[in-house]
C-alpha positions as CSV (number, residue, x, y, z in Angstrom):
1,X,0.0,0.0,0.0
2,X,2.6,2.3,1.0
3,X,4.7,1.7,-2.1
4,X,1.9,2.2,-4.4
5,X,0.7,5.2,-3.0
6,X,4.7,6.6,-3.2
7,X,4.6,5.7,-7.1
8,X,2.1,8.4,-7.0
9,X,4.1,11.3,-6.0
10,X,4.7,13.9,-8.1
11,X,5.7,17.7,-9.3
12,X,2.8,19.7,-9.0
13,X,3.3,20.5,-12.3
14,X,2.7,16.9,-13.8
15,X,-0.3,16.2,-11.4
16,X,-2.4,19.1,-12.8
17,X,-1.5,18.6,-16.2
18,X,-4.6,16.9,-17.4
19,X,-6.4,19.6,-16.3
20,X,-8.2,20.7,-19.7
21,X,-10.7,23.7,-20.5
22,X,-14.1,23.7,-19.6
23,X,-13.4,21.6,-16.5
24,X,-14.7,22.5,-13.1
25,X,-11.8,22.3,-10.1
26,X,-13.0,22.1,-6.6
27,X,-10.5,24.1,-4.0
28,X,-10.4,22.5,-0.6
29,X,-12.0,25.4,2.0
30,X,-10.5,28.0,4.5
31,X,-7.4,26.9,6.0
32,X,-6.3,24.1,4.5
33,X,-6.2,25.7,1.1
34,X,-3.6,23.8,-1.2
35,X,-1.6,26.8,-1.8
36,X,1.2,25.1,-3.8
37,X,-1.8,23.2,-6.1
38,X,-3.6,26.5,-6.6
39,X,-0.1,28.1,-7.6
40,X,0.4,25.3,-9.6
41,X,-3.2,25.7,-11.0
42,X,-2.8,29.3,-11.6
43,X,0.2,29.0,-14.0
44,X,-1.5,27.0,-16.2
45,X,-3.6,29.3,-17.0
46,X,-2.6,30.7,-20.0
47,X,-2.9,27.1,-21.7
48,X,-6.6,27.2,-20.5
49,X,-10.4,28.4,-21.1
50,X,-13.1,28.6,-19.5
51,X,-11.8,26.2,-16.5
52,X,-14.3,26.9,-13.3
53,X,-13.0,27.2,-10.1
54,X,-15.2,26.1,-7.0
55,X,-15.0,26.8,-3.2
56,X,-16.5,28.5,-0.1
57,X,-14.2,30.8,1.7
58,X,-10.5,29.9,1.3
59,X,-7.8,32.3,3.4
60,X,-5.0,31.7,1.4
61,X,-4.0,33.0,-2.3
62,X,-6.7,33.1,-5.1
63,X,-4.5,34.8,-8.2
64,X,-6.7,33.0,-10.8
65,X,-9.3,35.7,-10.4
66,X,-7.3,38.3,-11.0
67,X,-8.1,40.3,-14.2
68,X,-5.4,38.9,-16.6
69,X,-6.8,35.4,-16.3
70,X,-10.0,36.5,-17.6
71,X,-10.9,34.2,-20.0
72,X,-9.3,31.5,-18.5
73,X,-10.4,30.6,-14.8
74,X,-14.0,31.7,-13.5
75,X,-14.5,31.5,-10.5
76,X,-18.0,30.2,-8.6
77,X,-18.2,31.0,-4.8
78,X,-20.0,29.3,-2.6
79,X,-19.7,31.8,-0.1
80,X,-17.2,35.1,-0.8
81,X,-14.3,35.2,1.1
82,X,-12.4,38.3,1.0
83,X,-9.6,37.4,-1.6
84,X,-11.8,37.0,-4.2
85,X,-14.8,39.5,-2.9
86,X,-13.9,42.5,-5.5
87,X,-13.9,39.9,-8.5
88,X,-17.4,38.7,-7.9
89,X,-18.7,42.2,-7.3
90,X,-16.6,43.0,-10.6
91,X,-18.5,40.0,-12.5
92,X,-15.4,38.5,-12.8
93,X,-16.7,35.9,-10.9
94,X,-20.2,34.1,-10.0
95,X,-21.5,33.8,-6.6
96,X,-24.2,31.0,-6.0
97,X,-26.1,31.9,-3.3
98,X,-27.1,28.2,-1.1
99,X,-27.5,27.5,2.4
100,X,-24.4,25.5,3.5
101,X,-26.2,22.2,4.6
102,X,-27.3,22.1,0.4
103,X,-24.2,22.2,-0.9
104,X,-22.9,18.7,-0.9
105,X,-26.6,17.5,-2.3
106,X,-25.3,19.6,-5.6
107,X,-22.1,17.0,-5.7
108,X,-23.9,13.9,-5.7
109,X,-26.8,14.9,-7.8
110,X,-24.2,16.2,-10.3
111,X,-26.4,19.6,-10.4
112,X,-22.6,21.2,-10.1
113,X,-20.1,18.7,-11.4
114,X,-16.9,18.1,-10.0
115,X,-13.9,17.0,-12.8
116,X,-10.9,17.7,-10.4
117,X,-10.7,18.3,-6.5
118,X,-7.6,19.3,-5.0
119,X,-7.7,18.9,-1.4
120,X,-4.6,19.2,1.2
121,X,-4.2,16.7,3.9
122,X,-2.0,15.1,6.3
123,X,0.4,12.3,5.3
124,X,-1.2,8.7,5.3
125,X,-0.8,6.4,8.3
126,X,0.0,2.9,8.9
127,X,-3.7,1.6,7.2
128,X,-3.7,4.5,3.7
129,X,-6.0,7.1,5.7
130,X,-5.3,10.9,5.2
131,X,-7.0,13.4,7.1
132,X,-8.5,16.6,5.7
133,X,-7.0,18.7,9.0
134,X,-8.4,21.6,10.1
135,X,-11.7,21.9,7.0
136,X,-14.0,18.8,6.2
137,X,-16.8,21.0,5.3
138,X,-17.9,19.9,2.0
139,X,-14.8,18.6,1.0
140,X,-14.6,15.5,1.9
141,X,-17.5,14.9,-0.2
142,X,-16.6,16.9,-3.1
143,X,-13.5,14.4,-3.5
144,X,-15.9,11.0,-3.5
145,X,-17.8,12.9,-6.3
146,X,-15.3,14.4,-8.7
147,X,-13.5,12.0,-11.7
148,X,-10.1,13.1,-10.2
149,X,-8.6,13.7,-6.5
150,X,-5.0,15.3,-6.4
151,X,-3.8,15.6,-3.1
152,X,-1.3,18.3,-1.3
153,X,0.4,15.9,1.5
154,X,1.5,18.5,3.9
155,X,3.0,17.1,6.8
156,X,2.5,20.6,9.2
157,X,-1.0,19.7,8.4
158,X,-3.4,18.7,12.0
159,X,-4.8,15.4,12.3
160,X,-8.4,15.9,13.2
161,X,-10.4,13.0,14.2
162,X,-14.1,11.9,13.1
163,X,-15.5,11.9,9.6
164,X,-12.0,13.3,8.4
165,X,-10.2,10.5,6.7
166,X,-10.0,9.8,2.6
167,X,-7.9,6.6,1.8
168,X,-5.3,6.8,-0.8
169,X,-7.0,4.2,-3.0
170,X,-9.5,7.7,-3.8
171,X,-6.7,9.7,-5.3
172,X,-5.0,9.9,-8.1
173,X,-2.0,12.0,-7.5
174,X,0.0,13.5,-4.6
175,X,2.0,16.2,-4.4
176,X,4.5,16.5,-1.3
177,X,4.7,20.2,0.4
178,X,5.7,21.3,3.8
179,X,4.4,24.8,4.6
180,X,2.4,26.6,7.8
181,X,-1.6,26.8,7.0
182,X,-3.0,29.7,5.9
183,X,-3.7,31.1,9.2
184,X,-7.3,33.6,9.7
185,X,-6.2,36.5,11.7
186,X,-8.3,37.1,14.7
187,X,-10.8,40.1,14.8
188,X,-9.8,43.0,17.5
189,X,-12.7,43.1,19.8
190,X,-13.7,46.6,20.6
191,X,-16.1,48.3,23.3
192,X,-18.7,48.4,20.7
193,X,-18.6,44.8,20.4
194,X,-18.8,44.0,24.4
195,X,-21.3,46.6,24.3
196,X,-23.5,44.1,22.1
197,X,-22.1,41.1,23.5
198,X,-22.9,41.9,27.1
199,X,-26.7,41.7,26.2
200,X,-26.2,38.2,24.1
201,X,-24.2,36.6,27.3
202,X,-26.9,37.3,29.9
203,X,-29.4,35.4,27.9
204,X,-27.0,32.2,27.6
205,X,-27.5,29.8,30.5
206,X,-25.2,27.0,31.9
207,X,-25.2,24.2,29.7
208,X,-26.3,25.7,26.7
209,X,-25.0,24.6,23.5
210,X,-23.4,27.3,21.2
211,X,-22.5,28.2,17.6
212,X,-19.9,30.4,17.1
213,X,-19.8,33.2,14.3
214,X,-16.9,34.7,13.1
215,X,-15.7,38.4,14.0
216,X,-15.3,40.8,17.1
217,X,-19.0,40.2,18.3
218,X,-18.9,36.0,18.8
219,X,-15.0,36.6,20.0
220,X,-16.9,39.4,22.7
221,X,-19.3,36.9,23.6
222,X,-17.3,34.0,24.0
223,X,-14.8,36.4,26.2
224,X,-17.7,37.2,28.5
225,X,-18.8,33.4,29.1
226,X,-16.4,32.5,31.5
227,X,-18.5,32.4,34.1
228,X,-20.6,30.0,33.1
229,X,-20.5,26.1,33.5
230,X,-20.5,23.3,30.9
231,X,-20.7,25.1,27.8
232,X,-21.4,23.0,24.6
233,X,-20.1,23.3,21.2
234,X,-21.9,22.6,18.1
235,X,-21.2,24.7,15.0
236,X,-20.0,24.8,11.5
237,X,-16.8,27.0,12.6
238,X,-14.7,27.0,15.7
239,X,-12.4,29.6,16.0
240,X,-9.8,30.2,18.5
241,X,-11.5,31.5,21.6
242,X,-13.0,28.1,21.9
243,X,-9.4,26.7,23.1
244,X,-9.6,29.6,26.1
245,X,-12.8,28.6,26.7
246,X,-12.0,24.9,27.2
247,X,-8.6,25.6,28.6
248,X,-10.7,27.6,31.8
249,X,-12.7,24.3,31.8
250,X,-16.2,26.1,30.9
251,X,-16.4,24.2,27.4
252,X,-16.6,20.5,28.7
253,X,-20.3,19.6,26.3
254,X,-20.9,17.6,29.8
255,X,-24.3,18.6,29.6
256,X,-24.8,18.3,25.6
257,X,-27.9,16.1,24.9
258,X,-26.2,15.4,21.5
259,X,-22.4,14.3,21.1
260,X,-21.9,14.7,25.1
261,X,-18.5,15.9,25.4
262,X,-18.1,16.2,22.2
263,X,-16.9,19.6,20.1
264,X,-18.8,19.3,17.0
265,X,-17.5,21.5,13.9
266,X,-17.5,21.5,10.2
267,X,-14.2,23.6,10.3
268,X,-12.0,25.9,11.9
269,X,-10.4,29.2,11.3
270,X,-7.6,30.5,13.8
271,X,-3.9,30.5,14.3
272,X,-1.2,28.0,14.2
273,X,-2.2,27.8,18.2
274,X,-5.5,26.3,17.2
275,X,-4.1,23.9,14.6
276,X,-1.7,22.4,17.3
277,X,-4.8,22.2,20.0
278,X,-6.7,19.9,17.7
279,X,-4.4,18.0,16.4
280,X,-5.3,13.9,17.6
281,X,-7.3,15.9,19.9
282,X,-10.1,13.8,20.6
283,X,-12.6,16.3,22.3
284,X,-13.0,17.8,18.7
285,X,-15.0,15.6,16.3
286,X,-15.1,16.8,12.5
287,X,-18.1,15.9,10.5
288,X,-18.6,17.3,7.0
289,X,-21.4,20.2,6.7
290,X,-24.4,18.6,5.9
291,X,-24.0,16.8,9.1
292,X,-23.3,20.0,11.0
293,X,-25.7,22.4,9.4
294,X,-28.8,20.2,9.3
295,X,-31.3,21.6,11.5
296,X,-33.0,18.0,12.6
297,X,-29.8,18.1,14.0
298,X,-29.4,20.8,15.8
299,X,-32.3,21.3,17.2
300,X,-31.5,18.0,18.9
301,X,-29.1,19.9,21.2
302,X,-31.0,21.2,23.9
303,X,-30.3,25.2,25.1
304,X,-28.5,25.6,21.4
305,X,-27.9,29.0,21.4
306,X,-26.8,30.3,17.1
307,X,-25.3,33.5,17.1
308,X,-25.1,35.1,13.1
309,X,-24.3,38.5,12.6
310,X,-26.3,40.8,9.8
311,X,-25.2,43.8,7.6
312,X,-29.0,45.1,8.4
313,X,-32.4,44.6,9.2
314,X,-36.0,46.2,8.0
315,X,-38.6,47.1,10.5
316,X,-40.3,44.0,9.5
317,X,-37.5,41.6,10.4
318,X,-36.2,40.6,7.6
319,X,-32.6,40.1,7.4
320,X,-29.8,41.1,5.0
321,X,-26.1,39.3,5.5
322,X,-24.9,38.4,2.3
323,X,-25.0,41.9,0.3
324,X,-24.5,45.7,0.2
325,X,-27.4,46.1,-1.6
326,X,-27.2,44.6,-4.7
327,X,-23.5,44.1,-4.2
328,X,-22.5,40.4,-3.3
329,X,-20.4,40.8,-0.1
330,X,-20.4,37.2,1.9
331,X,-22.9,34.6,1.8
332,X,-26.1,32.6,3.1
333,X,-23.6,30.4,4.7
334,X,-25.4,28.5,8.0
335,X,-27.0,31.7,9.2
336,X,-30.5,29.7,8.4
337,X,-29.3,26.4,9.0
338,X,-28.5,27.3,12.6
339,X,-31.5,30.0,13.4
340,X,-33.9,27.3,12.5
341,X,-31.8,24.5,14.3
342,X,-31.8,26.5,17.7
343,X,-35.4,28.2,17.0
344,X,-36.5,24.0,17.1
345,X,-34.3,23.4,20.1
346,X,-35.5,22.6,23.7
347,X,-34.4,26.5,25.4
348,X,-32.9,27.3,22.0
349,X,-31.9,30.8,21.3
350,X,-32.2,32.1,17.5
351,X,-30.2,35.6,17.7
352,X,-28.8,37.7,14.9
353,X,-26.2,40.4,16.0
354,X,-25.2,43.3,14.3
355,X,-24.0,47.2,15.7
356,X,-27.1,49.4,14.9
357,X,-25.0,51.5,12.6
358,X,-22.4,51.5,10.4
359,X,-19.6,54.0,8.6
360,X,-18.8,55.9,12.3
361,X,-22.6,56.6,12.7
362,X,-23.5,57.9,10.0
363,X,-25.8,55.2,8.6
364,X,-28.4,52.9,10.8
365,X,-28.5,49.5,10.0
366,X,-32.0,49.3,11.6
367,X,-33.3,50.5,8.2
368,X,-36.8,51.3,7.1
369,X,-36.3,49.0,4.0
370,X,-33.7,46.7,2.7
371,X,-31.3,49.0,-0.1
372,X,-32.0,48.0,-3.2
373,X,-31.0,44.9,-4.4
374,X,-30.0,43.4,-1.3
375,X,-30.9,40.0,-0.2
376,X,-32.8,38.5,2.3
377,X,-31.0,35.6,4.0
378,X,-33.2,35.1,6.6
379,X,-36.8,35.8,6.1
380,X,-38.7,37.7,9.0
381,X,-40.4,34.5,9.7
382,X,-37.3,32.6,11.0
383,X,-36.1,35.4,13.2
384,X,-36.6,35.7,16.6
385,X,-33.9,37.6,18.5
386,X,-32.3,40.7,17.0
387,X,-29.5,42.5,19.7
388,X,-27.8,45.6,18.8
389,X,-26.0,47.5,21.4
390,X,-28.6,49.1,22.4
391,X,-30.5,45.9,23.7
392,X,-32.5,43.1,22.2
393,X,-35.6,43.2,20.1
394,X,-37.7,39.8,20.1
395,X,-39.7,39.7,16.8
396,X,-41.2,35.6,16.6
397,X,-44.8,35.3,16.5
398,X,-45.3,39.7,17.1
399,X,-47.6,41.9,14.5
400,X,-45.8,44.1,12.4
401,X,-46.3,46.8,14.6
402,X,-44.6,45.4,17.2
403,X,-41.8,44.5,15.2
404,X,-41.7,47.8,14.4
405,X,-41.9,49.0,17.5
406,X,-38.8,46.5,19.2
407,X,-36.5,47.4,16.1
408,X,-36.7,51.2,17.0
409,X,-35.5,50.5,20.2
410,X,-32.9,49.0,19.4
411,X,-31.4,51.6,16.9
412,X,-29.2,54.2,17.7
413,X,-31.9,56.7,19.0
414,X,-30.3,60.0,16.3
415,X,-32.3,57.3,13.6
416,X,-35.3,56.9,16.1
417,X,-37.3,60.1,14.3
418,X,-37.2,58.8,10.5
419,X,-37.9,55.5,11.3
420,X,-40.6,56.4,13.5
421,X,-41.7,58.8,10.7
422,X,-41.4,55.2,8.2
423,X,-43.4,53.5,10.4
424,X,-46.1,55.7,11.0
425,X,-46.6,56.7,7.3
426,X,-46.7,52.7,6.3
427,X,-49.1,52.3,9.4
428,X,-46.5,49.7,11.2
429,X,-46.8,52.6,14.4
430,X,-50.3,54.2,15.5
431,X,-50.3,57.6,15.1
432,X,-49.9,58.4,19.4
433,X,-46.9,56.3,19.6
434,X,-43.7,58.1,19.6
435,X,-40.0,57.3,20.8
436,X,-38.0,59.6,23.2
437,X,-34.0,59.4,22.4
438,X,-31.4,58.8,25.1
């Protein structure tokens, strides 16, 4: 076994050299990006047309959407990470906007075809098995569907435990590296997001289950929780507070009534620190995202508490996070996935999170309507907690009026009089109700 898989190795060069135009190549996610495949890919673009290029977030390079390989690579993003945002909003590259539990159902059903997947993982052990490290996400399944697998050994790559492993029958090439992950750098966490956070911790009890979010507002929350006792973990992303949290011995999922003692995650995203914590760690248990993000699932964890953030919210609840207006910014990601997980959970907690205004002030993101264009990721009928820093609004099962009426106070109170003024002129606020600033 271990001799046939060596008469595999090979130049990166020579692996990706049946890679023809028109094909579609799948990009393994986040932080275990092949870099030296996707360098390797990138150079060959000149000999190619029309190849598409397929992957949620990735934190490391992305050169083939830059504007001289026009032509040649286009890519599709499952959600936009930051290297390759101004491309999409460009149309230099697609966006396809899917919750993150559907994705893998597009593999197998061959709705988006898979011809090459390049994936990076840890050197095989003793019995052939590779793990995919620190992001099983989708792509673990996006190698068992694609015609060809071409693998980045990288032995500074973690060894994560649960469904993480591919054999090295699946593949067809290997290309030896040795390089740090790409790293996600960790969000500062300012008084703005404590000020938010503070009103999210008091709500979570011991016990309860949580999803973590990425930016300054989850990393405020989690910093705040260290009171508490027994803390769960269930999410799609784990990023490096978690290890504080656990190291202080509040994370311990003794309570979890699913996976007890168990840290369930899709991926991570952190530092080199958080690579090392779970590698053979067996507290952390990797499943790929349909397994993480299906809300049967999830609501099976009692007191699951899903914190998602919002770039803003109507007076009628609904819920933009994946646009600046018509603008592509992010993606749907699990935001729905998780709100409707919790929102079915026994003492679950739904919450979206977002500052009540944005550009130093100058614009609420309470807003009277959605900009134009923008998308609504979560439909006002899914949400149920909205907290700002100016408290929380709870919209599930009120009129529009009340809705109304809770999303004002929440926003910063300079916005109070024109959305009051909305309101009242779209009869979501009688005419005797009025708001006093503070």
């Amino acid at each position: 076994m271990t001799q046939d898989y060596r008469a595999r190795i090979m130049p990166a060069e020579v692996a990706l050299a049946d890679i023809s135009s028109g094909q579609s190549v799948y990009v393994h996610n986040g932080c275990a990006e092949p870099v030296e495949l996707v360098k390797a890919l990138t150079r060959r673009g000149p000999d190619l047309e029309n190849v598409q290029v397929i992957h949620m977030a990735t934190m490391g390079i992305a050169d083939y959407i830059l504007p001289e390989y026009e032509g040649h690579f286009r890519h599709n993003a499952l959600f936009i990470g930051g290297n390759v945002r101004k491309a999409v909003q460009e149309g230099r590259a697609d966006y396809t906007p899917i919750f993150l539990s559907e994705i893998e159902g597009l593999f197998r059903s061959g709705a988006l075809p898979i011809d090459v997947c390049l994936l990076q993982c840890t050197p095989p052990d003793a019995y052939g098995y590779m793990s995919l490290g620190p992001s099983i996400d989708a792509s673990l399944t996006a190698a068992q569907c694609a015609r060809r697998v071409i693998v980045e050994i990288n032995d500074q790559c973690p060894r994560t435990l649960g469904d993480t492993f591919l054999h090295v029958s699946r593949v067809d090439a290997f290309v030896e590296a040795s390089h740090p992950l790409s790293e996600y750098p960790r969000h500062p966490v300012t008084d703005l997001h404590y000020a938010i956070a503070r009103h999210i911790a008091k709500l979570i009890p011991d016990g309860a289950t949580i999803q973590t979010g990425i930016g300054g507002i989850p990393e405020a929350v989690l910093g705040l929780l260290h009171d508490r006792r027994d803390l769960g973990i269930h999410s799609e992303m784990v990023p490096d507070s978690v290890v504080d949290l656990v190291e202080a011995g509040v994370i311990t999922g003794e309570r979890k009534s699913l996976h007890p003692r168990k840290i369930i995650s899709g991926f991570v995203l952190g530092s080199k620190r958080l690579f090392d914590y779970i590698d053979n760690n067996p507290m952390f248990e990797f499943h790929r995202t349909e397994y993480c993000n299906d809300p049967f699932l999830i609501a099976q964890n009692d007191r699951m508490v899903a914190l998602n953030s919002a770039i803003e919210v109507d007076l009628t609840g609904q819920v933009c996070s994946d646009s600046m207006g018509a603008s592509p910014y992010s993606g749907i990601g699990g935001q729905v996935d998780f709100l409707r997980g919790a929102a079915r959970s026994k003492g679950g907690l739904p919450i979206i999170t977002l500052p009540s205004t944005a550009k130093d002030g100058a614009v609420s993101r309470i807003v009277p309507t959605l900009r134009p264009g923008a998308g609504v990721v979560t439909s006002r009928g899914d949400v149920h907690y909205v907290i700002t820093e100016h408290g929380v609004a709870y919209l599930h099962g009120r009129t529009l009026c009340q809705r109304a009426e809770a999303l004002i106070q929440v926003a910063d109170p300079k916005f109070h009089g024109q959305l009051e003024e909305y309101a009242r002129r779209n009869h979501l606020l009688s005419a005797s109700r009025s708001f006093v600033a503070v």
